[in-house]
TORMIKOL-81975 format. One record per residue: x, y, z of N, C-alpha, C in turn. Coordinates in steps of 0.1 Angstrom, whole numbers, padded with zeros to 4 digits, always signed. Example, Ala and Ser with C-alpha at 12.3 -4.5 7.8 and 13.67 -1.06 7.14 Angstrom:
// TORMIKOL-81975
+0132-0057+0078+0123-0045+0078+0132-0033+0078
+0128-0022+0071+0137-0011+0071+0129+0000+0079
//
This chain:
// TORMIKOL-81975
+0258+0272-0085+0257+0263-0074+0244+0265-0067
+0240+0259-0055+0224+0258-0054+0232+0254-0039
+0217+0257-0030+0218+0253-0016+0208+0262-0010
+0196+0251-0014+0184+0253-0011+0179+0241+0006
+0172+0248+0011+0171+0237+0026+0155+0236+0028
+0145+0224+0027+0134+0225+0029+0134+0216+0040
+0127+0215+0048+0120+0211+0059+0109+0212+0070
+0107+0202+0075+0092+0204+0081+0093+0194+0095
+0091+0198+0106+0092+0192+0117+0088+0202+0127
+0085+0198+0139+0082+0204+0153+0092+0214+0159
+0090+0222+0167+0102+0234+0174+0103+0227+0185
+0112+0221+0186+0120+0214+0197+0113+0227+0215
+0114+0242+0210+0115+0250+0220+0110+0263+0220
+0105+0271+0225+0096+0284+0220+0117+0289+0214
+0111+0302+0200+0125+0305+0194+0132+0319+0207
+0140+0317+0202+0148+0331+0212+0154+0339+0206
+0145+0349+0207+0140+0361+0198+0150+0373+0210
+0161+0375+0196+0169+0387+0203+0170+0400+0192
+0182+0409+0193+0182+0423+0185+0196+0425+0186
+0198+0426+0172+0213+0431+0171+0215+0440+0176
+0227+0445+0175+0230+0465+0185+0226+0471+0170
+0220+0470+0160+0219+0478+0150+0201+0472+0150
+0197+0469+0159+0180+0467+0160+0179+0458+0151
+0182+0446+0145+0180+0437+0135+0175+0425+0143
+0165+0421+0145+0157+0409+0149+0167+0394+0143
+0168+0391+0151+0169+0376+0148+0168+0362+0160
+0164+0354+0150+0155+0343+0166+0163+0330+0158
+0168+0320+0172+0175+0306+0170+0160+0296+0172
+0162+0291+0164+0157+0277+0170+0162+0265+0164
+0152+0254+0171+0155+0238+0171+0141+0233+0164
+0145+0227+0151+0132+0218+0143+0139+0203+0145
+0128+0195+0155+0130+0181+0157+0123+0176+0139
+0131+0172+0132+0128+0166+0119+0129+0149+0121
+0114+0144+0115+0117+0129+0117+0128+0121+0106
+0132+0112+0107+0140+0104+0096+0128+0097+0085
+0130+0095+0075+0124+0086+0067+0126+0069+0071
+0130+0062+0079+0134+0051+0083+0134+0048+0100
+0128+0034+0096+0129+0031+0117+0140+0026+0119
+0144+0027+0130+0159+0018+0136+0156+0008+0135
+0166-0002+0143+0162-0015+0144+0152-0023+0153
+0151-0015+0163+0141-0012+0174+0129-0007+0168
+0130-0008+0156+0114-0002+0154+0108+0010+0152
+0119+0018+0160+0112+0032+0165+0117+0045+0155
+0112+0057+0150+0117+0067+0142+0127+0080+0153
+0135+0077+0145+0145+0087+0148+0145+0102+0144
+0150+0105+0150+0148+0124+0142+0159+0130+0145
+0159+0140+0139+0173+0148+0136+0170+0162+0141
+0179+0169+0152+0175+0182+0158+0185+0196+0150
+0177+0197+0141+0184+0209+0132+0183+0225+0136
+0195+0232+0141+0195+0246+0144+0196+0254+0136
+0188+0263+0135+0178+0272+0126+0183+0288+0128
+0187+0297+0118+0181+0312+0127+0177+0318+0114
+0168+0326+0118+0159+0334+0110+0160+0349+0116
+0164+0356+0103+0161+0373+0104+0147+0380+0105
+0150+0396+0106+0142+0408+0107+0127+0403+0107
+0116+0403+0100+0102+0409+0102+0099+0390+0105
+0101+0379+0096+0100+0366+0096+0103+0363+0114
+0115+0365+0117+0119+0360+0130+0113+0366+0142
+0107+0380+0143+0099+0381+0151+0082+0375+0148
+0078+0373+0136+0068+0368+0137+0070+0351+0137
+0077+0346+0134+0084+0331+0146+0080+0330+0160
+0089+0343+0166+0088+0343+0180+0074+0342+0180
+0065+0351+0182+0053+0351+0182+0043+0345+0177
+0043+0337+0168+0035+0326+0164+0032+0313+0167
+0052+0310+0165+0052+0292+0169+0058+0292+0179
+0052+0283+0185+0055+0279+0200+0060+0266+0200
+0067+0260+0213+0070+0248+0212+0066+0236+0207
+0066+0224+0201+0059+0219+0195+0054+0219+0183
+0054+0231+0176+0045+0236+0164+0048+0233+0154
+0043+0228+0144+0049+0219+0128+0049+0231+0123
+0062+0227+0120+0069+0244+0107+0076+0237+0098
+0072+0243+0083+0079+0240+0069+0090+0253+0070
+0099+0249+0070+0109+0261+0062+0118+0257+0050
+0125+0272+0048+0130+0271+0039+0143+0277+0037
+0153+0278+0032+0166+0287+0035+0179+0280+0029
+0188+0284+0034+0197+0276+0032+0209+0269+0042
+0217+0262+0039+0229+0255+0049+0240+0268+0050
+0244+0269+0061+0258+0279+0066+0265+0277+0075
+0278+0277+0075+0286+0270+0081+0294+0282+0086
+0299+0286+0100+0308+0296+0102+0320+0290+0117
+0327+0294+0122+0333+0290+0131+0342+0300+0139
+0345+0298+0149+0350+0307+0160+0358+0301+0174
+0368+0306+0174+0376+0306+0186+0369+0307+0203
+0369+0293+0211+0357+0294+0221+0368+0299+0236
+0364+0304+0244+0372+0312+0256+0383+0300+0262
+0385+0286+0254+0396+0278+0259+0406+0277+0250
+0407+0288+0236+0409+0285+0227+0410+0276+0213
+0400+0268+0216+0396+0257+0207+0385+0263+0195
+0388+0259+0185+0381+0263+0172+0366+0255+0173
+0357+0259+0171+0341+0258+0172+0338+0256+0157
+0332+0243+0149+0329+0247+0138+0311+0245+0140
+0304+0255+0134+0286+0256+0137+0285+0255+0122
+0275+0242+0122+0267+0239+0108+0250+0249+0110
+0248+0251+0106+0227+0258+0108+0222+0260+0095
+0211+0263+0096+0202+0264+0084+0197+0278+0087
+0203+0290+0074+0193+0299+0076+0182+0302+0069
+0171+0305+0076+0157+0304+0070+0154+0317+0062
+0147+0317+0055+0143+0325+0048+0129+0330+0049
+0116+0319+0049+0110+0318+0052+0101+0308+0062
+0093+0308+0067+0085+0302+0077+0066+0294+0073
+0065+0286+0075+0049+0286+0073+0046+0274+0087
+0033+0279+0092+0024+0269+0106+0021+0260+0094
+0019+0248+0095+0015+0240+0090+0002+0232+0097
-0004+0236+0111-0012+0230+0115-0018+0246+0126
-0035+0241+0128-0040+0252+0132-0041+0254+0147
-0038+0265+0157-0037+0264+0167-0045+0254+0175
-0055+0253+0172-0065+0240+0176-0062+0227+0181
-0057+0229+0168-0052+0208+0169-0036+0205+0175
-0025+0219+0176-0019+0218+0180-0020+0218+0197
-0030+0224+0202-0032+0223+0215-0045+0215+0219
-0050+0205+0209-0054+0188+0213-0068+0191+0211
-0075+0204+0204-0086+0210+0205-0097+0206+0195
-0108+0199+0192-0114+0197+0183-0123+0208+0176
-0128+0219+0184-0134+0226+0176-0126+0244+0175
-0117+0243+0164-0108+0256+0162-0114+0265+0155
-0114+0276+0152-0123+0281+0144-0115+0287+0133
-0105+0286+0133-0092+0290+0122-0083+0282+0115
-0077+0280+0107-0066+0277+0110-0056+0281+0099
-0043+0286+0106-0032+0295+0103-0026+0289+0094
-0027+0298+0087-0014+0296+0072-0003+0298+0072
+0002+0304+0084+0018+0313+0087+0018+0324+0080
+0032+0325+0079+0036+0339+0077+0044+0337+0062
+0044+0341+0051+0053+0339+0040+0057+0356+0035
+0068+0358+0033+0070+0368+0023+0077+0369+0009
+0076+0352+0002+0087+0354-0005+0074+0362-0020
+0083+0358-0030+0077+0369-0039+0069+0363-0045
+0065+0350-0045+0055+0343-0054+0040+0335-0044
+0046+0337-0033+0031+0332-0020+0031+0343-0014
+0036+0352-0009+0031+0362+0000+0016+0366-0005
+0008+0376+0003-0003+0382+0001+0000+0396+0008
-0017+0405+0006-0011+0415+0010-0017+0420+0025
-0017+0406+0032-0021+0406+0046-0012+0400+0051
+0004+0400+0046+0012+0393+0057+0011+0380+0054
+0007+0374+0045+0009+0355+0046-0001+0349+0056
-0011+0358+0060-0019+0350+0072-0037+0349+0064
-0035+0334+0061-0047+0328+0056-0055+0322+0071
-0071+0325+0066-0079+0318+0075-0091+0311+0067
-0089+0303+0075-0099+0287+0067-0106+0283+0075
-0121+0280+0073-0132+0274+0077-0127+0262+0087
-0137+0260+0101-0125+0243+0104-0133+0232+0099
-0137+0233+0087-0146+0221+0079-0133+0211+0076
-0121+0221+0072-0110+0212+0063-0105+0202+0071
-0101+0192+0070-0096+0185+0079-0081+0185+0080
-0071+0187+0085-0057+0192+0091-0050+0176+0079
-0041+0180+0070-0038+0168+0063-0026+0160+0074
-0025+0146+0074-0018+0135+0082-0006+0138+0072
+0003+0138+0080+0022+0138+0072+0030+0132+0078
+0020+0123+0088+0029+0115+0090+0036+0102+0080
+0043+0093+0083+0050+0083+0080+0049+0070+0079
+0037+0069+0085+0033+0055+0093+0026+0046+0084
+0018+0053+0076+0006+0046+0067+0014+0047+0056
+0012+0036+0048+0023+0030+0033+0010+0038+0027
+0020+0042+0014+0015+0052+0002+0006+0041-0006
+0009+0026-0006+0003+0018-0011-0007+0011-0008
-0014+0013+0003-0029+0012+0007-0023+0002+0019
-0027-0008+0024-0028-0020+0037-0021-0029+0026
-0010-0027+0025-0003-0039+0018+0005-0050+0031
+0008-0058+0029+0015-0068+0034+0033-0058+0038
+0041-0060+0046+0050-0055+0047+0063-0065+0038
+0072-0059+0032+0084-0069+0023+0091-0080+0033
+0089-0094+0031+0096-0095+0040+0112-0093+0031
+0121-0089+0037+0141-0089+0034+0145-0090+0042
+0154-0098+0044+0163-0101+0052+0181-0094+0049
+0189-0088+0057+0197-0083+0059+0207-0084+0047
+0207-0094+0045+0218-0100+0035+0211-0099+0023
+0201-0092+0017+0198-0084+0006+0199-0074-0002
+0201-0063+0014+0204-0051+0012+0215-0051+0008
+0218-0036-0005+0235-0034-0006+0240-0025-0001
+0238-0026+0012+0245-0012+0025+0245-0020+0034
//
């Protein structure tokens, strides 16, 4: 069976970096993930996915990414549930992370044109880590790659026109 979870979106919120009673780091957050599709309004929608990440990863979360910050992760879906103080059964869907990576350099994340770094994050799995902690620094010659959505993969094409009664959904 498989249940693997990739994603990449903004932190809704700085994470909230707490400690189990056995000292075990662990931090919640919120990745606003956009949709692949506009509404009908035009406009892209996004999906607010709750996140937690363990021990050495989740404090270096806390301390890295800040609100706003484009993060790739990676982990899996988990599902658990609990009895809430009115007695009603709670069911919580989340994604636990495994890993973390910044995807953009503190620079451009705070609107800056001349950054003099830019952060690779933090990885520890066993085939990207390094032996500085997952923290790469790069000249700011590179230019920060666009992921956004907006520009067609097929150059300035004309948009389809279709009409409703085309589609089979």
């Amino acid at each position: 069976m498989i249940n693997n979870v990739v994603l990449v979106g903004r932190m809704t919120r700085d994470a909230e970096l707490r400690y189990t009673p056995s000292n075990q780091a662990v931090a919640t957050f919120t990745l606003a993930v956009n949709r692949n599709f506009k509404n009908q309004a035009g406009e892209r929608e996004a999906d607010f996915i709750n996140c937690v990440i363990w021990r050495q990863q989740a404090e270096n979360l806390a301390n890295w990414a800040k609100k706003g910050t484009l993060v790739g992760i990676t982990g899996r879906i988990q599902t658990r549930n609990y009895e809430n103080q009115q007695g009603q059964r709670v069911y919580v869907t989340e994604v636990i992370a495994d890993n973390f990576q910044i995807l953009e350099s503190r620079a451009t994340r705070e609107g800056q044109s001349g950054g003099s770094y830019n952060t690779g994050g933090f990885n520890n799995n066993s085939f990207g880590g390094s032996s500085n902690g997952g923290y790469q620094s790069q000249p700011s010659q590179q230019q920060t790659p666009n992921f956004s959505r907006d520009e067609s993969p097929f150059g300035n094409s004309n948009p389809m026109d279709i009409s409703d009664d085309d589609l089979p959904f």
